[in-house]
N, C-alpha and C positions, 0 to 999 in steps of 0.2 A: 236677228241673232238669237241662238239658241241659248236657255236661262238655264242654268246650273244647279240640279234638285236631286235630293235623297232619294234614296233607297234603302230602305228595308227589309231587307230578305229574314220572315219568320217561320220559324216552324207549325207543329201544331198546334194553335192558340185556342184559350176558351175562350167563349164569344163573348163574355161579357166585359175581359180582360182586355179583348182588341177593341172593344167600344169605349173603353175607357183610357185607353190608349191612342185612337180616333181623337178623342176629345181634348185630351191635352197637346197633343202635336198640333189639330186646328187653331186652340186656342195664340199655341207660339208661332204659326203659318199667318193669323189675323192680327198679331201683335208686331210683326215681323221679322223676330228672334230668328224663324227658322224658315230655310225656304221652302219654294214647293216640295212635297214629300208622298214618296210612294210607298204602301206597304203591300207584300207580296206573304199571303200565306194559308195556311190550310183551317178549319174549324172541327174541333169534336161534332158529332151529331148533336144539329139542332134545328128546329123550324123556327124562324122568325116570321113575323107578321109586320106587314106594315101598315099605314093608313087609311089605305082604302081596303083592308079584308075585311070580308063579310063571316059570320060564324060556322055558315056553310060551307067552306073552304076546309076545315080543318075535321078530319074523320078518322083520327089517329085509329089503329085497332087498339084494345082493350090490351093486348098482352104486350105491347110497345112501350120501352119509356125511353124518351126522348126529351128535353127542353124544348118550351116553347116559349118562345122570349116576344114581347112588343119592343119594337122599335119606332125610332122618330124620323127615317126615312119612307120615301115614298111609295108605289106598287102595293102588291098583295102579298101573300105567302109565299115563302121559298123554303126549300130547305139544303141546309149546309151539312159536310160529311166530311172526311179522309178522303184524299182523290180528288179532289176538286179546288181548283187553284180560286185564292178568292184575291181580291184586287182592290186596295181600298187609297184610291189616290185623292189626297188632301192637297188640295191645289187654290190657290185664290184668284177665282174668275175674272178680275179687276185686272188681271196680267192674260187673261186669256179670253176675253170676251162675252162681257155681262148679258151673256144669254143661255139659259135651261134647257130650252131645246137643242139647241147646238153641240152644248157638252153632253147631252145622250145620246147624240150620233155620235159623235168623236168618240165618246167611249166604245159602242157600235163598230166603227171602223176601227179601232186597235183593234176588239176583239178577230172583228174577219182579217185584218192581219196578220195576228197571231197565228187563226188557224191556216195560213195563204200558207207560212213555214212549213206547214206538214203535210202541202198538196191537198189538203180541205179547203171548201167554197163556203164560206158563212155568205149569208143572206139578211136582209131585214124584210118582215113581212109589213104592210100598210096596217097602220093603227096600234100595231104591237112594238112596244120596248124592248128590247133583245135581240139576240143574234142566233139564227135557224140553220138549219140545213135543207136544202129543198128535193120536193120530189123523191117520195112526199114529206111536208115541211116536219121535221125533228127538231127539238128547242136543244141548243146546246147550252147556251150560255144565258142567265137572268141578269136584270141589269135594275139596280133599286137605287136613288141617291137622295142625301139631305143636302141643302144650302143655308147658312145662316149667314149671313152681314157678306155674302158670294165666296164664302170658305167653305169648302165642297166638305162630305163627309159620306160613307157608306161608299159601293160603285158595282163590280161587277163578279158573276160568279161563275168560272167555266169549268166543265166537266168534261174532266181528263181519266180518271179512270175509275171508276164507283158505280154503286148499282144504281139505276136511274129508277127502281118500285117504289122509292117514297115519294116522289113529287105527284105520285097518283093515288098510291093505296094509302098514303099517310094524311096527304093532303091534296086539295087541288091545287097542282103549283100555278101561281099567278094568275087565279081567276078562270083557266083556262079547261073546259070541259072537252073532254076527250081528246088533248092534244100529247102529241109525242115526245117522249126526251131521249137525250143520247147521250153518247163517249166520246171522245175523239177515241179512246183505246176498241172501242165497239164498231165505227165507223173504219179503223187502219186495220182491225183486226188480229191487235197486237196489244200486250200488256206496253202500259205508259206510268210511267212515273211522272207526280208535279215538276221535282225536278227538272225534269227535259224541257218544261214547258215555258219555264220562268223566264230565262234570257230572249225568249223570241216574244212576250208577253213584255218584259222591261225595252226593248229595242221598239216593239209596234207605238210604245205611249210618247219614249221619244218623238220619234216620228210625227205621232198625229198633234202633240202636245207643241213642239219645238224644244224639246227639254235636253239636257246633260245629265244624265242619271250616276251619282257618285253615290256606288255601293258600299252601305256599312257592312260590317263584319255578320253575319249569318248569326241569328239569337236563337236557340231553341227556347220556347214558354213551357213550360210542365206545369 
């Protein structure tokens, strides 16, 4: 039977605003106050770093300013923009299956869900986190998450319509030397709005999750 969980549909959030935001919603998700909970929403420019990046990873140019934030989720560098739908489902694994590798394919299969709505093929490549376009393989979506006491935190990051030059001239995105990024707007050929993206993005999670997703009211963050 499917579990009945929030939604949060956010505007353009600062990043350190939606980690702090993360952490109190987990906190009442781990206490039980609140049930499982989705947040759907956009970031100012920023590179995060997670725990396994190396210094090498990070070659901002000199005339670039950008934040660069460490975080306490897992992977390497990414970076977040306007345009790109970010995904941060707060979920406690105990109702869904106490296992890590499992929920990063699940989140993996939302993602190629998502993009299945727009007549996109997402892919998983062997050994890599995330979700591809193949032939030849183009990274759409990064996928980084935290776990404490199995209250998930951080999740995924898809690229809807932005310039994809930082995840290479800014930084190596996710360890990855010379590999590709893309748009779903670059790949249809057509300007996309996050907007468009969100409802087939909240419908794929139901789905892979078992969830009832009861939307609150739409918050702009300024």
């Amino acid at each position: 039977m499917s579990r009945p969980a929030q939604l949060l549909n956010l505007g353009t959030v600062p990043y350190a605003e939606a980690w702090e935001l993360q952490r109190s919603v987990a906190a009442e998700v781990l206490d039980g106050s609140r049930p499982d909970t989705v947040l759907l929403l956009e970031h100012q420019p920023v590179v995060t770093v997670g725990s396994r990046t190396g210094d090498e990873e990070l070659h901002l140019p000199a005339e670039v300013e950008v934040e660069v934030v460490e975080t306490d989720r897992g992977g390497k560098s990414t970076y977040h923009g306007p345009g790109q739908l970010v995904c941060y489902p707060i979920l406690d694994l105990n109702r869904h299956g106490r296992d890590v590798k499992r929920y990063c394919r699940d989140l993996e299969e939302a993602l190629i869900r998502t993009l299945a709505a727009f007549g996109l093929e997402g892919a998983r490549l062997d050994g890599l986190t995330g979700v591809w376009l193949a032939a030849p393989p183009r990274k759409i979506a990064s996928i980084g998450v935290h776990i404490s006491r199995w209250v998930t935190t951080h999740g995924y990051a898809l690229n809807v319509d932005l310039d994809p030059a930082p995840f290479t001239s800014w930084i190596t995105a996710c360890g990855l030397e010379d590999a590709a990024f893309t748009t779903m707007a670059r790949e249809l050929g057509r300007p996309m709005a996050v907007e468009e993206v969100r409802p087939a993005a909240a419908g794929a999670l139901e789905e892979v999750f078992d969830l009832v997703l009861v939307e609150q009211p739409l918050v702009v963050v300024r």
